[in-house]
DRENDO-1510 file (C-alpha; in Angstrom, 1 decimal, always signed):
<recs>
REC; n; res; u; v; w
REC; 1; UNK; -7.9; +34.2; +16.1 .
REC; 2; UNK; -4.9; +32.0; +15.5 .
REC; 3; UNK; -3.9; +28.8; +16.6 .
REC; 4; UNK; -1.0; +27.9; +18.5 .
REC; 5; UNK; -0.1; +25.2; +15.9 .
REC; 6; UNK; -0.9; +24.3; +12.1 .
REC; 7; UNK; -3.0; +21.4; +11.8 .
REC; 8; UNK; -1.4; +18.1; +11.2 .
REC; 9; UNK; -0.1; +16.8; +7.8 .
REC; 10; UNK; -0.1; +13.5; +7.4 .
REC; 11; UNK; +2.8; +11.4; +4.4 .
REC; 12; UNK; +1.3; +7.9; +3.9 .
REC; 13; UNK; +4.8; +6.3; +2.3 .
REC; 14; UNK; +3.6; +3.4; +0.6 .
REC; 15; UNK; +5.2; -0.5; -0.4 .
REC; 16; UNK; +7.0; -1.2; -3.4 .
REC; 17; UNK; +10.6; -2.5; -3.1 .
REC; 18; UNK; +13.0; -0.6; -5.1 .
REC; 19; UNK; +10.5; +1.5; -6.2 .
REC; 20; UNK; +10.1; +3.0; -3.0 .
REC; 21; UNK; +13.4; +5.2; -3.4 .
REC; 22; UNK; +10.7; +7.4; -5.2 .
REC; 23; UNK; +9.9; +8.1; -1.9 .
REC; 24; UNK; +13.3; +10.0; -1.3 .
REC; 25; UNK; +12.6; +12.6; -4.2 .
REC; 26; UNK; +9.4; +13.2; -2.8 .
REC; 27; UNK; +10.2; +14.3; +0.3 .
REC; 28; UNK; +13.2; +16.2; -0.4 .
REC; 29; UNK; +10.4; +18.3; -2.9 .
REC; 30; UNK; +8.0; +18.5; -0.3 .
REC; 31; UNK; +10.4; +19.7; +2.1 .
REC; 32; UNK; +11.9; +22.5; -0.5 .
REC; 33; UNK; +7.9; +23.8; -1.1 .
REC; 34; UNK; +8.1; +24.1; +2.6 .
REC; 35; UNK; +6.1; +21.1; +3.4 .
REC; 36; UNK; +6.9; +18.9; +6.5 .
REC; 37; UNK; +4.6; +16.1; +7.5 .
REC; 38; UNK; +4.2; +16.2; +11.4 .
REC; 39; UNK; +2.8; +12.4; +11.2 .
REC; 40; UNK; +4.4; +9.4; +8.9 .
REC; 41; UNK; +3.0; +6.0; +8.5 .
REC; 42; UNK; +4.9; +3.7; +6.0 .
REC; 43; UNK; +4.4; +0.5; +4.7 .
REC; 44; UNK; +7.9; -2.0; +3.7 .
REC; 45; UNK; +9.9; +0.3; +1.8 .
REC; 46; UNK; +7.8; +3.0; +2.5 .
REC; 47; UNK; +8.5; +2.6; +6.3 .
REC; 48; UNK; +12.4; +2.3; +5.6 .
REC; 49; UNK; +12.2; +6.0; +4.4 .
REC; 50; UNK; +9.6; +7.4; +6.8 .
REC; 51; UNK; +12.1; +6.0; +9.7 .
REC; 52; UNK; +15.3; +7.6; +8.0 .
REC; 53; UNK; +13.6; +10.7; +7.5 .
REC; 54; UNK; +12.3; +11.7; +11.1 .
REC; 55; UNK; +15.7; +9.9; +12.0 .
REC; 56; UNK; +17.6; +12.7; +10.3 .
REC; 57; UNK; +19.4; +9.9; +8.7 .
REC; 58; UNK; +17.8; +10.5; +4.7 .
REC; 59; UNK; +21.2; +11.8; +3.4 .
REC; 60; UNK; +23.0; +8.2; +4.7 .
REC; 61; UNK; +20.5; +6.1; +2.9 .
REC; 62; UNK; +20.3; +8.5; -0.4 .
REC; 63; UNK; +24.0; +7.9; -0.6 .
REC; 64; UNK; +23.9; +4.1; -0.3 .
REC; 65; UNK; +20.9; +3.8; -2.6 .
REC; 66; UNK; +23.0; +5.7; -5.3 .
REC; 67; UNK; +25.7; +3.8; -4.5 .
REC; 68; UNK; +24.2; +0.3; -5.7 .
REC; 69; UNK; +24.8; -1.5; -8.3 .
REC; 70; UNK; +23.7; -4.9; -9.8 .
REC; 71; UNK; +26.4; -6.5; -7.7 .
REC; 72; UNK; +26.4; -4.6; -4.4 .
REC; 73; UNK; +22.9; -5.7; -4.6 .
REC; 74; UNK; +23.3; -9.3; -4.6 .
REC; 75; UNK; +26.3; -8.8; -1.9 .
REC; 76; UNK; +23.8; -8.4; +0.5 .
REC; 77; UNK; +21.6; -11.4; -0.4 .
REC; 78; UNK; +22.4; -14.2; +2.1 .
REC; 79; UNK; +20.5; -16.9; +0.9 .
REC; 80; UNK; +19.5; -19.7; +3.3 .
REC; 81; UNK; +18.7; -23.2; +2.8 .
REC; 82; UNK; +16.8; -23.9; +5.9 .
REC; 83; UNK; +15.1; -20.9; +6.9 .
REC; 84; UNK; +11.5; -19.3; +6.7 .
REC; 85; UNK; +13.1; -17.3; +4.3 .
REC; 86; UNK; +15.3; -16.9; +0.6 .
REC; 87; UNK; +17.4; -14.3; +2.4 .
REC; 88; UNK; +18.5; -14.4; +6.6 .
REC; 89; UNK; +19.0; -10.2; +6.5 .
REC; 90; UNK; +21.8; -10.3; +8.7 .
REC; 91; UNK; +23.8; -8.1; +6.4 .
REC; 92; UNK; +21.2; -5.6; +5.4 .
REC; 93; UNK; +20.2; -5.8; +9.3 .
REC; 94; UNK; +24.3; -4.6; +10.2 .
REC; 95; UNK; +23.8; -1.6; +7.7 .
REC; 96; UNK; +20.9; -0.2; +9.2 .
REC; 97; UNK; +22.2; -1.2; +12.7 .
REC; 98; UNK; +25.5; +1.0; +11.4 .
REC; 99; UNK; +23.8; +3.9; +10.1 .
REC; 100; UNK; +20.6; +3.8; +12.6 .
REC; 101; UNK; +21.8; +2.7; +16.1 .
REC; 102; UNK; +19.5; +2.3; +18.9 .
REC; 103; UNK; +17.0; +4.4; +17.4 .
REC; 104; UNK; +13.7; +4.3; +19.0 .
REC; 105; UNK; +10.7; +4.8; +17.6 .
REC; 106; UNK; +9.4; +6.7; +20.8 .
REC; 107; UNK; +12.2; +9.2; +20.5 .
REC; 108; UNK; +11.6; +10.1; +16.9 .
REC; 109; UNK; +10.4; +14.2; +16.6 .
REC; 110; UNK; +7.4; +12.8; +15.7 .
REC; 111; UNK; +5.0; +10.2; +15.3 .
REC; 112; UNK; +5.8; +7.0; +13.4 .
REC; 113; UNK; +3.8; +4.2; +12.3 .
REC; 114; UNK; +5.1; +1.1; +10.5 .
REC; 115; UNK; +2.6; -1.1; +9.1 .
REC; 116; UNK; +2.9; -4.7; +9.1 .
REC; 117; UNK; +0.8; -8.0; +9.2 .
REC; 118; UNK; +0.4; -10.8; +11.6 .
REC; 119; UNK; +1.7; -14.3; +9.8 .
REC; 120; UNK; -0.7; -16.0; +11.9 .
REC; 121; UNK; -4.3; -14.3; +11.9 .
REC; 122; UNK; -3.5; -12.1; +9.6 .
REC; 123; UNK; -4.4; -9.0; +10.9 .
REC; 124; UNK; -3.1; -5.5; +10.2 .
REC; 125; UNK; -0.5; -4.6; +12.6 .
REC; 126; UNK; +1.0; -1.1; +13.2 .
REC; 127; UNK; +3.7; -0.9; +14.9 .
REC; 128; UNK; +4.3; +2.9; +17.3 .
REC; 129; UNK; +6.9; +1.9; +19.7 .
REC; 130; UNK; +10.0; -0.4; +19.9 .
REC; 131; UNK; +13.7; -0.4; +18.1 .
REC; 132; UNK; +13.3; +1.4; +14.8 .
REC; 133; UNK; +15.7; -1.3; +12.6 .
REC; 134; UNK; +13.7; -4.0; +14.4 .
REC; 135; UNK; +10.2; -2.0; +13.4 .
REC; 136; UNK; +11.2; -0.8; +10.0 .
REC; 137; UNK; +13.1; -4.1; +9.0 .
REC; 138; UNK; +9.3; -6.4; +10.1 .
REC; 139; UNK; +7.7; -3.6; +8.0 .
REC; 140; UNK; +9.6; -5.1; +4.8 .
REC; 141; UNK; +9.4; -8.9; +5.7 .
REC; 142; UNK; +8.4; -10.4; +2.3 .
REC; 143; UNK; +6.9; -14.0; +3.0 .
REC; 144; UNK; +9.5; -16.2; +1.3 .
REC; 145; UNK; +11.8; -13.6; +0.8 .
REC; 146; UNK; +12.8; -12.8; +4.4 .
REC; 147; UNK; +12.0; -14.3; +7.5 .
REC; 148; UNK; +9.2; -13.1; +9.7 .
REC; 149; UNK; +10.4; -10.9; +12.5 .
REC; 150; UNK; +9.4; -11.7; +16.0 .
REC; 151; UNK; +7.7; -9.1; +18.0 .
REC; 152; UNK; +5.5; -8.0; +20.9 .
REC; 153; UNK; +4.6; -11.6; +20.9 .
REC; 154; UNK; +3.6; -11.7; +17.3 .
REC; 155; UNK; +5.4; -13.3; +14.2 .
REC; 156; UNK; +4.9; -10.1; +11.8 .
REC; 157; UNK; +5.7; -9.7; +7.8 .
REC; 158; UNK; +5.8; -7.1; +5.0 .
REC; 159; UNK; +2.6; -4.7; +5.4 .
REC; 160; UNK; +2.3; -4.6; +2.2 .
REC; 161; UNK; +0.5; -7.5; +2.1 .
REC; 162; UNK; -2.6; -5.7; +4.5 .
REC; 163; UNK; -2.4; -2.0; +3.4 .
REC; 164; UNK; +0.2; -1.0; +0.6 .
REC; 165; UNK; -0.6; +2.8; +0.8 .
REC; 166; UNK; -1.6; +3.2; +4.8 .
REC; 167; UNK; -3.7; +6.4; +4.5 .
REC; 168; UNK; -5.5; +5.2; +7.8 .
REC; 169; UNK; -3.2; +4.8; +10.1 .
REC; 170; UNK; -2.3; +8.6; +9.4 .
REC; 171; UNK; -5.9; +10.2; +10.1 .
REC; 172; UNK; -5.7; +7.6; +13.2 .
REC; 173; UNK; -2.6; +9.7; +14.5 .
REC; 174; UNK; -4.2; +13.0; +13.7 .
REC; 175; UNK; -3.8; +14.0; +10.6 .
REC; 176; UNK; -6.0; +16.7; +9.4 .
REC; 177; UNK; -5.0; +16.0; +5.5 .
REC; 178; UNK; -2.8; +13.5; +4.2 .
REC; 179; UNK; -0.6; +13.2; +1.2 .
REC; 180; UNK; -0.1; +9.4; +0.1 .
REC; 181; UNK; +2.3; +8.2; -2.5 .
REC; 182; UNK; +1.4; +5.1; -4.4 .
REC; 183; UNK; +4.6; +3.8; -5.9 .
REC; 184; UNK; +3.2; +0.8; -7.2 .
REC; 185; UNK; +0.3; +2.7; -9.0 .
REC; 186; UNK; +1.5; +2.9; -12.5 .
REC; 187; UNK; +1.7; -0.7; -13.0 .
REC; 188; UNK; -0.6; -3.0; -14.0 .
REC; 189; UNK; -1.8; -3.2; -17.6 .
REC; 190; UNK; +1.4; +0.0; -18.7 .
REC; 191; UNK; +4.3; -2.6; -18.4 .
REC; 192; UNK; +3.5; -5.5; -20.2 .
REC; 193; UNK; +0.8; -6.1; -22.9 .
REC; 194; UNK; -1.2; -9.6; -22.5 .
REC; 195; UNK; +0.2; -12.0; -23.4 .
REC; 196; UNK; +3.7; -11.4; -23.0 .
REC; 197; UNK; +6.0; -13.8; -20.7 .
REC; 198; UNK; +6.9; -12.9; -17.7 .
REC; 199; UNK; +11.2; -12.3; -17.4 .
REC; 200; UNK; +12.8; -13.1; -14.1 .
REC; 201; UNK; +13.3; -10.4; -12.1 .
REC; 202; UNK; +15.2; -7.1; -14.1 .
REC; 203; UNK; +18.6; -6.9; -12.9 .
REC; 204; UNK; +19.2; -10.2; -12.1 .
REC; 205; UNK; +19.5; -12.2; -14.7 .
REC; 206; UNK; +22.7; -13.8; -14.3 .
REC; 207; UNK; +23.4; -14.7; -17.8 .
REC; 208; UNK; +23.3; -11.0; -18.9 .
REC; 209; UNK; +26.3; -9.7; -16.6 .
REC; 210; UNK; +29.4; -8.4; -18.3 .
REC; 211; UNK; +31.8; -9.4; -15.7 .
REC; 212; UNK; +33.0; -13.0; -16.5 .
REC; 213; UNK; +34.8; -13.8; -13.3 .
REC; 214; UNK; +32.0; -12.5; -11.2 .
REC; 215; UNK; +29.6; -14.3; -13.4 .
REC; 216; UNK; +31.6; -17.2; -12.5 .
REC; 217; UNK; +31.6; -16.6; -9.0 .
REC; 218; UNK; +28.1; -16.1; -8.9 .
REC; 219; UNK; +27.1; -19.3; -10.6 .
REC; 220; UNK; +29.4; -21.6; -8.4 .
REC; 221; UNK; +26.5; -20.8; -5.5 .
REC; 222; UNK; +23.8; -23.1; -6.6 .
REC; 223; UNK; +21.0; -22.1; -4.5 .
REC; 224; UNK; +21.2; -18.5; -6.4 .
REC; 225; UNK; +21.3; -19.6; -10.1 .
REC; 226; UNK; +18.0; -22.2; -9.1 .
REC; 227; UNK; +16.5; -18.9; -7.5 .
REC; 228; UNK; +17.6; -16.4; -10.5 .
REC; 229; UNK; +17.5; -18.6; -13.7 .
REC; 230; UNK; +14.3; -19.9; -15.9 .
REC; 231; UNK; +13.3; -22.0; -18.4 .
REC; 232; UNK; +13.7; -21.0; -21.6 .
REC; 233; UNK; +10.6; -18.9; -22.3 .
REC; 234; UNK; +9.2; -19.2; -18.9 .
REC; 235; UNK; +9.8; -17.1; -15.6 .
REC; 236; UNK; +12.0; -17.6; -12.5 .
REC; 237; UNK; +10.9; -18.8; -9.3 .
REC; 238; UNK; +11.9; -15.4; -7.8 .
REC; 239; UNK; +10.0; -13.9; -10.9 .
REC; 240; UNK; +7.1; -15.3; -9.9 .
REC; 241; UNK; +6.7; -14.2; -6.3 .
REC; 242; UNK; +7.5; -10.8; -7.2 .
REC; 243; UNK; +5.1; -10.9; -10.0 .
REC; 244; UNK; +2.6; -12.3; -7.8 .
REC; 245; UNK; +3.1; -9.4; -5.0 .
REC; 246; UNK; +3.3; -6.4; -8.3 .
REC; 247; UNK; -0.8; -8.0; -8.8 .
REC; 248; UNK; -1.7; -8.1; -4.7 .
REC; 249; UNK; -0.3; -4.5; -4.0 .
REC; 250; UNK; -1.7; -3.0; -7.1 .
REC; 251; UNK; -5.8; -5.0; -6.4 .
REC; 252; UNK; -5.5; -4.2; -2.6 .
REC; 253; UNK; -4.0; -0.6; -2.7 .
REC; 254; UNK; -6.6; +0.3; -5.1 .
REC; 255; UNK; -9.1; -1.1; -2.9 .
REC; 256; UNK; -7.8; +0.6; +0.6 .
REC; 257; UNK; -7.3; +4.2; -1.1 .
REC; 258; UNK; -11.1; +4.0; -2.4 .
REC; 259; UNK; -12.3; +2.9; +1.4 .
REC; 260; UNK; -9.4; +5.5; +3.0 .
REC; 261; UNK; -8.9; +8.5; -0.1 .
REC; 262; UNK; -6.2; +10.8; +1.1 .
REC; 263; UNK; -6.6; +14.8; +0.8 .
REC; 264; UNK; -3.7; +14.2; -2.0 .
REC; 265; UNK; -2.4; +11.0; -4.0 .
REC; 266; UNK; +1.0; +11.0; -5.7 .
REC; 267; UNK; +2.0; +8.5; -8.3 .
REC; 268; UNK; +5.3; +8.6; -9.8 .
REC; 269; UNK; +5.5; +7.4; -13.1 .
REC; 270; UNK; +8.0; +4.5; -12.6 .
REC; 271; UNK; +5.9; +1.4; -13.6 .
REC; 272; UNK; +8.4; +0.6; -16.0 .
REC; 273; UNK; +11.4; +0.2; -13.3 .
REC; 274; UNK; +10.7; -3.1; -11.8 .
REC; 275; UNK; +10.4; -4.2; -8.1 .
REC; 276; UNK; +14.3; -5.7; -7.6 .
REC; 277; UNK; +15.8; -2.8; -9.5 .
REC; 278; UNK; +17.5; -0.9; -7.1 .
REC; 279; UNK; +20.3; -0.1; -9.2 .
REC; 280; UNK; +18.1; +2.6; -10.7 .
REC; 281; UNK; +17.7; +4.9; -7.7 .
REC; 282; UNK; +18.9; +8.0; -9.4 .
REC; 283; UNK; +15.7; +8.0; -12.3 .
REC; 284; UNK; +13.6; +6.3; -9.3 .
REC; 285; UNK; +14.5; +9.8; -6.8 .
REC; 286; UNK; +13.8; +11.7; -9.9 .
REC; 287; UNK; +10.7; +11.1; -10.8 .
REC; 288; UNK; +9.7; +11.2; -6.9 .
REC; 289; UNK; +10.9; +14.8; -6.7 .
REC; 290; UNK; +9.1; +15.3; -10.3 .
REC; 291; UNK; +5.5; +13.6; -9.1 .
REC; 292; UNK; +5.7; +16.0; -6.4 .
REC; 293; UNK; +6.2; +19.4; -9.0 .
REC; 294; UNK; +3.2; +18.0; -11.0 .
REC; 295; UNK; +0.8; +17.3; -7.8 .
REC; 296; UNK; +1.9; +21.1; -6.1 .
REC; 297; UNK; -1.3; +22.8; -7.4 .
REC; 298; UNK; -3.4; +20.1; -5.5 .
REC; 299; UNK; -1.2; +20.2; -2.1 .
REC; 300; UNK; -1.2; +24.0; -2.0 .
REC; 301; UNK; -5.4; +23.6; -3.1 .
REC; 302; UNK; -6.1; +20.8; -0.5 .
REC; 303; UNK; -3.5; +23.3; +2.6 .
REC; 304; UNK; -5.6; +26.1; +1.3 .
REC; 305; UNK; -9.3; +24.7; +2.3 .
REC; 306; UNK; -7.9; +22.8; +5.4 .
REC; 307; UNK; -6.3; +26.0; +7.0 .
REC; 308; UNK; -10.5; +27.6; +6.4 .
REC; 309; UNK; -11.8; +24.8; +8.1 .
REC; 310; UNK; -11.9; +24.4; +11.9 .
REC; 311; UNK; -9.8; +23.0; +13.9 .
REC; 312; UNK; -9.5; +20.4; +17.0 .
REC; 313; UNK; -10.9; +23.5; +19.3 .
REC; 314; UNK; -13.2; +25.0; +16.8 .
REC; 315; UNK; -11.1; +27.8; +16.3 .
REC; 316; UNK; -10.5; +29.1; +12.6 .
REC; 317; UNK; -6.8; +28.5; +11.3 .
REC; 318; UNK; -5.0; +31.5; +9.9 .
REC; 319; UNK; -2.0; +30.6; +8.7 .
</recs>
C-alpha cells in the first residue's frame, strides 16, 4: 500500500550572518537532487533564506548578494546615535519591503518557522504567522547591532542567540527527517590559532580601502570610524561583539544539535570567511551547493530508511 503523500522533510537553516548565503547553494543542490523540504524553520540569516525560498523570491536575493561589495555594504548601514541599536534598518527594511511585499507568513506553500528570542525573559520564540519582512527581519535582530523588533506584544531579537541551528522547531511542525545546516560549524579553533589578536571585523577595515575619495567620505562620519577602527594591536568595538556572538553560536549550537540531532547535518567549510563578509557570496554559495554533493550519500541513506519506516497512519511508505 502507498501513501497519498511522502513523509515530511524538514531544512533547519541555521544563524551566521554572511555566512548564511551558504544557505543559497544548498538549496539550489537540494532542489537539483530532487529534494524539496515541505517544512522550514530558520534562525537570523537562516530565516532570511527559508522566507525567500518558499517566497519564490531566492533568485532576487542571489542576485543582490552577488551584487555586494565592501561599499554597497556599508551603504546600507544607518548608524544611530540614540537608538537600541548600531544600525536603525530602515534601508535594508525598504529592500526587502521592495522585493517581498506584503508577504505573509500564513500564505507561504508551506510551513515557516522563524526563530527568535524574547529581550526580556529570554525565552525561545518562534514565530508561524504575521508579515514575513516583519518576521524574518526580528529573526536577525543582533542585540546592539539592530534594534529589537516589536511584536505580538513581545520585544524579540536575533534567534541565534536561543537556538542557532533550530532542528526542533522542524520535528515540532512534522517533520519525519530533517536536514540542518550549521554554517557556523567550522569555526572555532580552524581560524585563528591561540594566541593570535583578534582583527576588526574582515571587510571593514577602513584604512585598507583603495578608493581615496570614498575613504574620505567614509571617515568624515565619526560614529563609523569609532565603530570600525582599533587600537593598534587590539580589536574593534564591532570586532568584539561579533567575536563574542562567533563563541555563543558555535558553544550553544553544539549543545542544541546534541539534545535535538537532525536525520542529516551539513557544514560548509567556510570558517575561514568571517561573519560581516558579505562581499564573498559567490565562494560562500559555492561551498553551500558543494557541502551538499559531499553529504548526498547520507540524505539519499537517511530518505531510504525513513520511506521503510511507518508512517503517521501506520501504513508502509513506498515511494
Amino acid at each position: 500500500m502507498q501513501m497519498a503523500t511522502p513523509p515530511k522533510i524538514g531544512l533547519a537553516l541555521g544563524s551566521g550572518l554572511a555566512r548564511g548565503f551558504a544557505h543559497l547553494g544548498v538549496v539550489r543542490a537540494l532542489k537539483r537532487h530532487g529534494i524539496e523540504p515541505t517544512v522550514i524553520a530558520g534562525s537570523s540569516m537562516g530565516a532570511l533564506i527559508g522566507g525567500a525560498y518558499l517566497a519564490n523570491r531566492l533568485d532576487a536575493v542571489e542576485e543582490w548578494a552577488y551584487s555586494l561589495t565592501k561599499f554597497k555594504v556599508l551603504s546600507y548601514l544607518d548608524f544611530r546615535v540614540k537608538s537600541s541599536g548600531l544600525i536603525g534598518g530602515e534601508r535594508l527594511v525598504k529592500l526587502m519591503l521592495d522585493n517581498f511585499g506584503d508577504v505573509k507568513v500564513e500564505d507561504l506553500p508551506s510551513p515557516f518557522i522563524a526563530i527568535t528570542a524574547d529581550l526580556v525573559t529570554g525565552h525561545e520564540v518562534w514565530l508561524r504567522r504575521g508579515p514575513l519582512v516583519d518576521v524574518m527581519r526580528a529573526s536577525f535582530s543582533l542585540p546592539g547591532i539592530f534594534p529589537p523588533v516589536y511584536m505580538n506584544n513581545r520585544w524579540l531579537i536575533d534567534g541565534a542567540l536561543v537556538n542557532p541551528v533550530p532542528v526542533s522547531a522542524c520535528t515540532a511542525n512534522g517533520a519525519r527527517m530533517t536536514i540542518a545546516v550549521n554554517v557556523s560549524g567550522d569555526i572555532i579553533g580552524k581560524v585563528k590559532r591561540p594566541g593570535e589578536t583578534i582583527p576588526t571585523v574582515a571587510g571593514f577595515d577602513l584604512l585598507n580601502f583603495e578608493a581615496p575619495q570614498q575613504v574620505e567620505d567614509v571617515k568624515k562620519q565619526g560614529l563609523m570610524q569609532r565603530v570600525f577602527r582599533r587600537e593598534q594591536g587590539g580589536p574593534s568595538i564591532f570586532g568584539v561583539m561579533v567575536s563574542a556572538l562567533n563563541i555563543v553560536q558555535d558553544r550553544l549550537a553544539r549543545s542544541r544539535l546534541a539534545g535535538d540531532p537532525p536525520d542529516v547535518l551539513i557544514v560548509p567549510r567556510i570558517g575561514h570567511i568571517g561573519l560581516m563578509e558579505f562581499d564573498r557570496a559567490e565562494e560562500l554559495i559555492a561551498e553551500g551547493e558543494a557541502a551538499v554533493e559531499r553529504a548526498m550519500p547520507d540524505i539519499k541513506a537517511a530518505y531510504t530508511i525513513l520511506c521503510t519506516q511507518y508512517s503517521e497512519d501506520d501504513v508502509p511508505y513506498q515511494g
